[in-house]
N, C-alpha and C positions, 0 to 999 in steps of 0.2 A: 091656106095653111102651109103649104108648100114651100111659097115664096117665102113665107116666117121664118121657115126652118134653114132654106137656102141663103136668107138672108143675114142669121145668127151665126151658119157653120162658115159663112166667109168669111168670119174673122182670124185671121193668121192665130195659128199658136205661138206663144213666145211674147206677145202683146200683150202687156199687162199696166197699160198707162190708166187705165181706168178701175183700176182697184184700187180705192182705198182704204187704208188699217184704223178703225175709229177709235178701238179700245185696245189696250194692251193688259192681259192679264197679269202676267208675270214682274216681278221686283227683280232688278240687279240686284245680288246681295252682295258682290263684288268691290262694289264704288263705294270709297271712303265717305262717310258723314261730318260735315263740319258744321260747327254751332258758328254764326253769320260774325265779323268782327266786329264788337264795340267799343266806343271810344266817349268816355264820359267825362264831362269837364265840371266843378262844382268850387265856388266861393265860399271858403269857410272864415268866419270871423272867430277868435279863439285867442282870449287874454290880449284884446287889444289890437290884435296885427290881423293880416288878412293872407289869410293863404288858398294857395290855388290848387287844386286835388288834378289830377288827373289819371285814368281807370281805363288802359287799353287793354280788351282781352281781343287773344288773335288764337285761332289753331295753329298749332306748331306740327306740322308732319316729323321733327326730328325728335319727337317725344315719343315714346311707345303707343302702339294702338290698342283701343280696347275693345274688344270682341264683347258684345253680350251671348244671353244662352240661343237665341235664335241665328246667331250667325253675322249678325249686322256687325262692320265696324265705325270707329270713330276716334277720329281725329282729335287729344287731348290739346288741351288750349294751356297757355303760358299769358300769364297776364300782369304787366305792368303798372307800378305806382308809383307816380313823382308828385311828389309834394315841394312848393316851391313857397317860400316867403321873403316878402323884401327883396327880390332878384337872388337872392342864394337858395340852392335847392338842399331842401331839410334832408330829404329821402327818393330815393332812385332806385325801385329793385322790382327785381323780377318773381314771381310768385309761380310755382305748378302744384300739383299735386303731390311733389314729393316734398314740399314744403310745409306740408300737415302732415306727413308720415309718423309723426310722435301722439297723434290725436286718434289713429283708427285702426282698427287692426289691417294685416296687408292681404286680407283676400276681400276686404272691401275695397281696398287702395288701388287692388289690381284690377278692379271693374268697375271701378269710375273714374271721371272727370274732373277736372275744375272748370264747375258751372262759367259761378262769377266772384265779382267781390265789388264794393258799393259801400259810399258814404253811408254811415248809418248815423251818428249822432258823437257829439261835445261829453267826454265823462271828465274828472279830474284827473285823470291819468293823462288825456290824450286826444286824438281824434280818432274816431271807433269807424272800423269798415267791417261790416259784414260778408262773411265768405261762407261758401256753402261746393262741398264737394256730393256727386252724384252718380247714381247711375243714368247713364244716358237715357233718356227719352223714359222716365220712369218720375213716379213722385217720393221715387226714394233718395234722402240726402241727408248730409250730416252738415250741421252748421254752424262755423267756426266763428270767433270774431279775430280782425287786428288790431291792436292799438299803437299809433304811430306818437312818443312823446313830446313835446317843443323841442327838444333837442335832435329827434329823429329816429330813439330807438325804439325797437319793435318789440309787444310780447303779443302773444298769441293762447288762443282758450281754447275749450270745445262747449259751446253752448248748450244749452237743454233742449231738447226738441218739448214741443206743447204738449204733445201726447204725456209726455216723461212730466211733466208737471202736477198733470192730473189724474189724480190718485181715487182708481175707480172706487176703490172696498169703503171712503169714506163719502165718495161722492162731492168731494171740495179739492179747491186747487192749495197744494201745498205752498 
């Protein structure tokens, strides 16, 4: 028992190569969150011609940060749309959050993101992109469309959310 003890207290103090830390309790609430870059490429045929989509969303650190109510922040993203047909580029623009500022009120604007935005489909107006502004890391969002014309110009909606569609007191969707 002796030599146990003799043997254990010979370890210098100050020697700490044999500790190591498995778990970590604690979250930096400190470090900015970004939503990872995507870069989406999509073939659209549309009255004949063929146009090529392109949907880069990037975090932008020179955008405002958004704080949720826990203290976390994040990084809002700017997200890019060129639309090219027959070597000439229809549309070339930059999209944030404050490019739906006319769709939501601004204490929502001020706590959320721009998700994303994504081919959705051929109407008669145009080529239709889905966008969708949020609060970070929540399943809360409002969801916009774009419509880009043959010509290139832009109008913009605020969509219904599903919930908004259906209409509990009759029990059917309006």
């Amino acid at each position: 028992m002796v030599s146990l003890l003799t043997a254990c207290s010979s370890h210098k103090k100050g020697q700490n190569d044999d500790i190591q830390v498995i778990t970590k309790d604690s979250v930096v609430t400190d470090s900015l969150q970004r939503m990872p870059i995507s870069d989406s490429k999509v073939l659209i045929n549309y009255k004949g011609k063929q146009y090529h989509s392109t949907v880069l969303r990037k975090p932008d650190e020179g955008l405002p940060i958004v704080v949720n109510d826990e203290g976390s922040r994040f990084v809002d993203n700017r997200i890019l749309l060129k639309i090219v047909c027959d070597g000439k580029v229809v549309l070339d623009k930059a999209f944030t959050k404050q490019s739906f500022a006319s769709f939501v009120d601004q204490d929502f604007l001020d706590n959320a993101i721009l998700d994303g935005l994504v081919y959705d489909k051929i109407t008669p107006q145009g080529l239709q992109y889905a966008a969708s502004l949020c609060y970070p890391q929540t399943d809360l969002y409002i969801p916009l469309s774009v419509t880009v014309t043959q010509g290139g110009k832009i109008s913009m909606a605020k969509e219904e959310l599903i919930e908004d569609l259906y209409d509990s007191s009759t029990d059917s969707v309006k």
